[in-house]
Biopython code that builds the backbone (N, CA, C, O; Angstrom):
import numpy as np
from Bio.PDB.StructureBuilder import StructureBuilder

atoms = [
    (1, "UNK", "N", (163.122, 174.283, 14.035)),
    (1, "UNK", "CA", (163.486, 173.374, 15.090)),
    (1, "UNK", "C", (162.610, 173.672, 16.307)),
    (1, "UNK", "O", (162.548, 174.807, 16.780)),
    (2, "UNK", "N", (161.992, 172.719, 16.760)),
    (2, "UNK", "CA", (161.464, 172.866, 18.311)),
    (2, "UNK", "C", (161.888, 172.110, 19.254)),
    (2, "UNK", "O", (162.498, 171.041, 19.257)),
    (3, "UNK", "N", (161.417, 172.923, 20.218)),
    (3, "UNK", "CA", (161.770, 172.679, 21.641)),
    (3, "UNK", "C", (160.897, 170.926, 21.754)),
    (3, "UNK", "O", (159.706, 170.741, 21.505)),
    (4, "UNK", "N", (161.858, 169.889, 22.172)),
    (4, "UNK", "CA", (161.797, 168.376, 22.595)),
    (4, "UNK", "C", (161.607, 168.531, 24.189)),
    (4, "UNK", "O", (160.496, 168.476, 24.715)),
    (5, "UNK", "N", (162.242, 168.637, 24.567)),
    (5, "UNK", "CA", (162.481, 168.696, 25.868)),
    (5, "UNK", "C", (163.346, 169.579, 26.983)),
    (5, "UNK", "O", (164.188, 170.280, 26.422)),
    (6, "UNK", "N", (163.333, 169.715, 28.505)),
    (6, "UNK", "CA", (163.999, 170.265, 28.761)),
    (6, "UNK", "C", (164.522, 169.746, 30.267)),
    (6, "UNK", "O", (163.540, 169.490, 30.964)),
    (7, "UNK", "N", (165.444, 169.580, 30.777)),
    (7, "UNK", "CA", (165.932, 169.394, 32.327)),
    (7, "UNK", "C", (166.790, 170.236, 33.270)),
    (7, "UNK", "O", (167.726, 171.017, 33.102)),
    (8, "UNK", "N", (166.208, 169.841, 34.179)),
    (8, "UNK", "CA", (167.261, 171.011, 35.645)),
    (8, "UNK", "C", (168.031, 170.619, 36.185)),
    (8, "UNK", "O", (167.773, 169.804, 37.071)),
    (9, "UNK", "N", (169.249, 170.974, 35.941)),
    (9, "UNK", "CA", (170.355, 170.066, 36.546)),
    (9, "UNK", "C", (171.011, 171.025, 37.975)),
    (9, "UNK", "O", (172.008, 171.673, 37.656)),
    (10, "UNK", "N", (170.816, 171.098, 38.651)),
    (10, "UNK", "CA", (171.524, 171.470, 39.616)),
    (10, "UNK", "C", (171.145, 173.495, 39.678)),
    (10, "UNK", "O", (170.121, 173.991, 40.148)),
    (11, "UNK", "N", (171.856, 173.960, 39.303)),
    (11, "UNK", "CA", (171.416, 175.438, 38.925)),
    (11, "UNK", "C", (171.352, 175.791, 37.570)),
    (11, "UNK", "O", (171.411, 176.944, 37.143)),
    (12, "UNK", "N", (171.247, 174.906, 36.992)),
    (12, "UNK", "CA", (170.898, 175.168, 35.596)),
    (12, "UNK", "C", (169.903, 174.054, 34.546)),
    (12, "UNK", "O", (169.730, 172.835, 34.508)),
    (13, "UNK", "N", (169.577, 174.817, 34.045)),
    (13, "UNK", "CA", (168.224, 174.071, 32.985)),
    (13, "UNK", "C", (168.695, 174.222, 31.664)),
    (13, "UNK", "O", (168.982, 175.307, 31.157)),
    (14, "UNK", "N", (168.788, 172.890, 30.996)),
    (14, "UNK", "CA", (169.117, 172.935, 29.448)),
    (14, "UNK", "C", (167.982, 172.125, 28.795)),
    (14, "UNK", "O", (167.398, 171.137, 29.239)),
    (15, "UNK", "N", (167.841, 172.676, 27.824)),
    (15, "UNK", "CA", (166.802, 173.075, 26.614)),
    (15, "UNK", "C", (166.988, 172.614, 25.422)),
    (15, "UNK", "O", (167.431, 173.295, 24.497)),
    (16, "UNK", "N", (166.512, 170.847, 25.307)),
    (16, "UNK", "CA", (166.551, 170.253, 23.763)),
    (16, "UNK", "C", (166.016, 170.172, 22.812)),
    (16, "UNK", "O", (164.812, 170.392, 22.943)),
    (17, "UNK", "N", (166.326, 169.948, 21.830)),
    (17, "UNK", "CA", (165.270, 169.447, 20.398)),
    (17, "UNK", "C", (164.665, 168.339, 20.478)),
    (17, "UNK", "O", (164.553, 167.446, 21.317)),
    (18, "UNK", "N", (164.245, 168.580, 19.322)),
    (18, "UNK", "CA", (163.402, 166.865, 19.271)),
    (18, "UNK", "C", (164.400, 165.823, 18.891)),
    (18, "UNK", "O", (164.141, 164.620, 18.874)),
    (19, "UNK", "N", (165.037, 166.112, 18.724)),
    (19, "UNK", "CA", (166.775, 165.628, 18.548)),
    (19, "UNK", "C", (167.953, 164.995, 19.645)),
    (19, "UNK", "O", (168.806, 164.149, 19.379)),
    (20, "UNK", "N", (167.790, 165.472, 20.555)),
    (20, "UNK", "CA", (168.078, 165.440, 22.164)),
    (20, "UNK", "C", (169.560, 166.908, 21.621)),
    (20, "UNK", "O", (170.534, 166.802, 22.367)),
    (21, "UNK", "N", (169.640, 167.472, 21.093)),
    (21, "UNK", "CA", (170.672, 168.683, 20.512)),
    (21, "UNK", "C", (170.053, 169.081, 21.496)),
    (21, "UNK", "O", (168.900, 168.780, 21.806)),
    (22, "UNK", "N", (171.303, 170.284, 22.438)),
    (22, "UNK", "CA", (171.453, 171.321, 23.131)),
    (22, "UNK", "C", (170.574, 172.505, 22.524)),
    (22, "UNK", "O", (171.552, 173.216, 22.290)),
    (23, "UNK", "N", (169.421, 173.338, 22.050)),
    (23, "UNK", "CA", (169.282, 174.312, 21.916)),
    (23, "UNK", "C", (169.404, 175.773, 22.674)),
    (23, "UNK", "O", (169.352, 176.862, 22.102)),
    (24, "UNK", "N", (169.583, 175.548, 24.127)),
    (24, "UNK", "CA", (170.420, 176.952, 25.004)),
    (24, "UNK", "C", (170.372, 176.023, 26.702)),
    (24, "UNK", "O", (170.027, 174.879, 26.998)),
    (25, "UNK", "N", (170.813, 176.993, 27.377)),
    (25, "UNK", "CA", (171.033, 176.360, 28.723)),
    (25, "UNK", "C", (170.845, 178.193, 29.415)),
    (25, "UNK", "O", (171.438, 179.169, 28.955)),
    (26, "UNK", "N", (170.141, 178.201, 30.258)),
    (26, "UNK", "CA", (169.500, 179.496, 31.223)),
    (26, "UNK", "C", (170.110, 178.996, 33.059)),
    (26, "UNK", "O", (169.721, 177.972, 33.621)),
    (27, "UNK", "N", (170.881, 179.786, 33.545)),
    (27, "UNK", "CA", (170.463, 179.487, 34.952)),
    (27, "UNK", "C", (169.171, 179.570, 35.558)),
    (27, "UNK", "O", (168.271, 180.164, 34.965)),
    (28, "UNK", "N", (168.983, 179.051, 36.652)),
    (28, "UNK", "CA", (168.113, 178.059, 37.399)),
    (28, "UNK", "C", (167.784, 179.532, 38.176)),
    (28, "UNK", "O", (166.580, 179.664, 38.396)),
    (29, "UNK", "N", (168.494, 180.485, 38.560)),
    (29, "UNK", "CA", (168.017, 181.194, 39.819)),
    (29, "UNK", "C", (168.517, 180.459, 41.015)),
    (29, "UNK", "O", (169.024, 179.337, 41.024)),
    (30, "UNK", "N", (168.300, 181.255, 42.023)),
    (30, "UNK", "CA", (168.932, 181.197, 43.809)),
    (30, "UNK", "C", (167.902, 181.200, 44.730)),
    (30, "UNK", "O", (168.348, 181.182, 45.877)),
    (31, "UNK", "N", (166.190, 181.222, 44.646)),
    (31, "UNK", "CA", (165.380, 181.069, 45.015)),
    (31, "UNK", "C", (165.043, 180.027, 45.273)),
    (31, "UNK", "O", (165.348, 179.167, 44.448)),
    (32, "UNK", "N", (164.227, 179.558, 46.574)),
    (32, "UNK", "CA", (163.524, 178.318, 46.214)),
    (32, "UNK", "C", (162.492, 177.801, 45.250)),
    (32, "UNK", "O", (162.248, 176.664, 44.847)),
    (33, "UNK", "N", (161.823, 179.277, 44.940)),
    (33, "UNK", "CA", (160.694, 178.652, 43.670)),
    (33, "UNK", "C", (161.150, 178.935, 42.616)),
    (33, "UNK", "O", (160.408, 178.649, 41.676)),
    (34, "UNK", "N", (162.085, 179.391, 42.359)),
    (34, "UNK", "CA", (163.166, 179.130, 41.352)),
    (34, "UNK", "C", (163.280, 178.114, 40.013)),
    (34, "UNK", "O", (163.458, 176.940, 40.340)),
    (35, "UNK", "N", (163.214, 178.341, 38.676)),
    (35, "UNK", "CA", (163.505, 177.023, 37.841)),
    (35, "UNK", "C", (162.108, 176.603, 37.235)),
    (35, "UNK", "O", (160.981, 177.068, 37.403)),
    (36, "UNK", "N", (162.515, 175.715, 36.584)),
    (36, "UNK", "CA", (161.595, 175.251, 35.486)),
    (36, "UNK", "C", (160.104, 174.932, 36.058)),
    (36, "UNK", "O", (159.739, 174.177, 36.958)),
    (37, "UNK", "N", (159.402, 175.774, 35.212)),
    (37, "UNK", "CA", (157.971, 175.995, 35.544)),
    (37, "UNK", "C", (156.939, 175.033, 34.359)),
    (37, "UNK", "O", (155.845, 174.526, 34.611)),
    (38, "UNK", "N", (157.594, 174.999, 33.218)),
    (38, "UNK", "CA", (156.579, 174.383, 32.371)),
    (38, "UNK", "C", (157.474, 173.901, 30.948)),
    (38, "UNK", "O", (158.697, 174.034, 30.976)),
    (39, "UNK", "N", (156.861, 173.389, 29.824)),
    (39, "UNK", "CA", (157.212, 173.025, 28.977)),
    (39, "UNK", "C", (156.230, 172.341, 28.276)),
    (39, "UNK", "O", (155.597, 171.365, 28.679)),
    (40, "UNK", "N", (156.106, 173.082, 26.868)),
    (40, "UNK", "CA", (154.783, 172.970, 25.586)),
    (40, "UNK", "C", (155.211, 173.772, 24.599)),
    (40, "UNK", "O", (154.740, 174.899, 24.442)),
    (41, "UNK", "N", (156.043, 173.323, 23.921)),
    (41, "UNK", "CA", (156.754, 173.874, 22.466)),
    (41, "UNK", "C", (157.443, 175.313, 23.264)),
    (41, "UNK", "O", (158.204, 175.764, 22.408)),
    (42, "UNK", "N", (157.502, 176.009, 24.205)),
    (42, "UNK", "CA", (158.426, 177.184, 24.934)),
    (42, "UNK", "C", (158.799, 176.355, 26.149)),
    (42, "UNK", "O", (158.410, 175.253, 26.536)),
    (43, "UNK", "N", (159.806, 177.357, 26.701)),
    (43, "UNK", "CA", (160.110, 176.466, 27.907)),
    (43, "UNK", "C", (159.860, 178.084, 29.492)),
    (43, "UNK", "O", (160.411, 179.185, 29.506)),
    (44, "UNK", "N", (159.305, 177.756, 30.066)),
    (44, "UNK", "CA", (158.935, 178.732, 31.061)),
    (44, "UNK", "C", (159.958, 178.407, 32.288)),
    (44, "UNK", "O", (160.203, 177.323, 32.817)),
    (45, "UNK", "N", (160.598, 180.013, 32.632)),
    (45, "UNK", "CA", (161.571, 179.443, 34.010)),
    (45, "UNK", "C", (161.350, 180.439, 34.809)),
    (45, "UNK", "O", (161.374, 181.493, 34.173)),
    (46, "UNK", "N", (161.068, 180.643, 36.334)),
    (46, "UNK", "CA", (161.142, 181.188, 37.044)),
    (46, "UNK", "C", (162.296, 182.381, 37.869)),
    (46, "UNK", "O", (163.200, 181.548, 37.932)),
    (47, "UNK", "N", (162.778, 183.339, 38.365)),
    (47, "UNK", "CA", (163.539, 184.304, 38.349)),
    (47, "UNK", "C", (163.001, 184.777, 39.447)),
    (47, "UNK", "O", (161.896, 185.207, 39.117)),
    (48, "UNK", "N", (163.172, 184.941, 40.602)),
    (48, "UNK", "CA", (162.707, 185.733, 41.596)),
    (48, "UNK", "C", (161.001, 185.558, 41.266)),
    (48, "UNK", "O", (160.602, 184.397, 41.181)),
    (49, "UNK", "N", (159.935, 186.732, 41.070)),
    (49, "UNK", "CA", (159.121, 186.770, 41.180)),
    (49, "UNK", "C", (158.160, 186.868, 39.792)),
    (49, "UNK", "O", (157.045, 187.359, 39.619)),
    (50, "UNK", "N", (159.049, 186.212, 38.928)),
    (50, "UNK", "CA", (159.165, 186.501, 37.585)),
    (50, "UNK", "C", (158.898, 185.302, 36.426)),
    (50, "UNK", "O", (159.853, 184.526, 36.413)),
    (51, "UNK", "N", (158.108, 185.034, 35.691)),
    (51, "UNK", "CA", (157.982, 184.049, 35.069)),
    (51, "UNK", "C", (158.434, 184.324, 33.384)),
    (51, "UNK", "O", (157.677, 184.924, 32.620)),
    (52, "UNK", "N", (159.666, 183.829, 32.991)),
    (52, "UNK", "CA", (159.618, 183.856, 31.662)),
    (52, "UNK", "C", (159.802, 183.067, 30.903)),
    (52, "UNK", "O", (160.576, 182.129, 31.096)),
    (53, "UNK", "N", (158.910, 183.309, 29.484)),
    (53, "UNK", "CA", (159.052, 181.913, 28.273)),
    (53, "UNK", "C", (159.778, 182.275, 27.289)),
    (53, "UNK", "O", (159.894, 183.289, 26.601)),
    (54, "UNK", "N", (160.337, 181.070, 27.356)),
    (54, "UNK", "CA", (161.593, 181.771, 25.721)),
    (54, "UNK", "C", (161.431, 180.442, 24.904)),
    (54, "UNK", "O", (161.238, 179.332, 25.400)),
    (55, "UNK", "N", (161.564, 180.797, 23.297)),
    (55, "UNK", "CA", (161.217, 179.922, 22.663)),
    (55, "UNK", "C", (162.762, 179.410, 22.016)),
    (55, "UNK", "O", (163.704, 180.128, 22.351)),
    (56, "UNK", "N", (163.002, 178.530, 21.348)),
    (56, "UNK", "CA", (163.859, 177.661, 20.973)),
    (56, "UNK", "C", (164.953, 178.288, 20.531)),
    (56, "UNK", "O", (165.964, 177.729, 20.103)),
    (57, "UNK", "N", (164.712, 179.821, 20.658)),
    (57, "UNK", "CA", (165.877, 180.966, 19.555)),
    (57, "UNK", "C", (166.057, 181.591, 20.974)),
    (57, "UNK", "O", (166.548, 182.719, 20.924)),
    (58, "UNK", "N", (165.831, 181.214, 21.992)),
    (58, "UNK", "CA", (166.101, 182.167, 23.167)),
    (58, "UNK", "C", (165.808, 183.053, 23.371)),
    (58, "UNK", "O", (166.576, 183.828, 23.941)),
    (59, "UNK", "N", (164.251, 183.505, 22.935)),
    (59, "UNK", "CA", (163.787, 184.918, 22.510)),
    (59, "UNK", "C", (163.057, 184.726, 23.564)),
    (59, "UNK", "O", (162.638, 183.655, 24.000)),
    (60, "UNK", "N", (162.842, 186.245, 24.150)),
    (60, "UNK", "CA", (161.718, 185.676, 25.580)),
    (60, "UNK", "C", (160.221, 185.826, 24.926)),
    (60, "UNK", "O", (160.150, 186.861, 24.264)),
    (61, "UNK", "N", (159.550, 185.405, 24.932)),
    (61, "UNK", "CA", (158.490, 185.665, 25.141)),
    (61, "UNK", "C", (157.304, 186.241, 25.806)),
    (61, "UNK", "O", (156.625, 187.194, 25.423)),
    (62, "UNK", "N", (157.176, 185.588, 26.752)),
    (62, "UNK", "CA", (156.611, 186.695, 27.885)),
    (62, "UNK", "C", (157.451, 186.884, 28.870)),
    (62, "UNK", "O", (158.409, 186.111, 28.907)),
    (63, "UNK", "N", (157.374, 187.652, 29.640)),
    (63, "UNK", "CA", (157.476, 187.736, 31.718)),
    (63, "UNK", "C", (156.174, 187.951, 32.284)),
    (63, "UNK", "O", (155.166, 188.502, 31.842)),
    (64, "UNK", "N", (156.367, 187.542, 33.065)),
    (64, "UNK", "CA", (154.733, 187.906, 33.924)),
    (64, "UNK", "C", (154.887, 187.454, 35.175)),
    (64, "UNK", "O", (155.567, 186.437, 35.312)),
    (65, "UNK", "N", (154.464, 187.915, 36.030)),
    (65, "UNK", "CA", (154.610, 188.468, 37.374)),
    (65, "UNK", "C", (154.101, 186.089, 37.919)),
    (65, "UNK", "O", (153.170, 185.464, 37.411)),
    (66, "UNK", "N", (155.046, 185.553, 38.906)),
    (66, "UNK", "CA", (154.687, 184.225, 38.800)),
    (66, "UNK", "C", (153.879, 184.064, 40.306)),
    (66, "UNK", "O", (153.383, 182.985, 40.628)),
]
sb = StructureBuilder()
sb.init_structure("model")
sb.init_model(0)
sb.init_chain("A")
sb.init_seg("    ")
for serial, (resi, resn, name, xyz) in enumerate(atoms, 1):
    if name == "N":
        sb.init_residue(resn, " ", resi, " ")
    sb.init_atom(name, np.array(xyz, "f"), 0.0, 1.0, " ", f" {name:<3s}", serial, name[0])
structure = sb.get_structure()
């Protein structure tokens, strides 16, 4: 299953299939640069100073300094 799409709703970002199915939902963070950074088969979200990608199993992938 892959990642379709993803949106930010308020303080939180949920994470669909190609299906429009729920595959996870991550808070948004309390920052202003805070929240959804990208999306290309992972979905990248911001955390303080922190960039991480997690793929469709909620596995992170990277962090890296954003």
């Amino acid at each position: 299953m892959a990642i379709g799409s993803a949106i930010e709703r308020g303080s939180q970002i949920d994470v669909f299939d190609e299906h429009g199915r729920t595959l996870f939902s991550k808070a948004r963070g309390s920052g202003h640069d805070n929240g959804l950074l990208g999306l290309a088969g992972s979905t990248t979200v911001r955390f303080g100073s922190t960039g991480y990608t997690y793929n469709e199993d909620v596995m992170t992938l990277c962090a890296k300094a954003a």
